[in-house]
N, C-alpha and C positions, 0 to 999 in steps of 0.2 A: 532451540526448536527450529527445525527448518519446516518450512515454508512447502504445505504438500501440492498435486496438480490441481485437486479442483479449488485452492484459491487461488493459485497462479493465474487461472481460468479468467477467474473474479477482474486479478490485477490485468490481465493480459488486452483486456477492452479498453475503448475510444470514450473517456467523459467528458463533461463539460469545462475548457482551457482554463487552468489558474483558479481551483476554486478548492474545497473542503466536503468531501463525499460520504456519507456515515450508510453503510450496508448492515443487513444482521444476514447473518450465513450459520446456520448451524447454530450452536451454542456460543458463539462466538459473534462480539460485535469489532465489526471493521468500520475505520475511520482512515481515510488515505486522500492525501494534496495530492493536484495534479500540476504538471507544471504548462505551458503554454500551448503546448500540440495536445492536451486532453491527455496523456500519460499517467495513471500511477507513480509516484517519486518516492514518498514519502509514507510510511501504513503506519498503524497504530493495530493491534489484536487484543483482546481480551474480553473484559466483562464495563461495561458500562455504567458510572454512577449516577445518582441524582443528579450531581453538579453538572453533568453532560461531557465530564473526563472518562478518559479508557486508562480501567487498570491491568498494567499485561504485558505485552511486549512491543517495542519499539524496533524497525525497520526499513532500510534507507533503500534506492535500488537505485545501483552504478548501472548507469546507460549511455553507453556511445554508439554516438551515427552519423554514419562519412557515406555523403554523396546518396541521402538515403537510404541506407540497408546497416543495418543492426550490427555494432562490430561487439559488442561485447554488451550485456544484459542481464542481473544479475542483483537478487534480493541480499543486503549483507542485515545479518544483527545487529543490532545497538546496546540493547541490553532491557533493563526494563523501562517499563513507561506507568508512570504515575499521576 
């Protein structure tokens, strides 16, 4: 499954540095770490259990940045998340 614009949208904003973000968008519940500068790294998609785990898909995003500006960017798969 790739990753369409308006949750790219979602991912593409400033949260709060180093922390654990749970959004509902649609039918879909998102769970995504950020890492120190407030970034999306880490997502989680799917449907959300009792126990507060996403069952769905799992995705990482390769991020490099030289001297400030964005050299490459980019959600990869993982596979499933349970």
């Amino acid at each position: 499954m790739k990753l369409k614009d308006p949750i790219l949208n979602v991912l593409g904003k400033q949260y709060e540095p180093s922390s654990m973000i749970e959004v509902r968008f649609g039918r879909y519940d998102l769970a995504f770490r950020t890492d120190d500068g407030g970034r999306p790294i880490l997502l989680f998609i799917g449907r959300k259990m009792e126990n507060g785990r996403i069952v769905g898909e799992r995705y990482a995003r390769r991020l490099k940045i030289e001297d400030g500006k964005k050299i490459k960017d980019h959600w990869e798969h993982k596979g499933k998340a349970s």
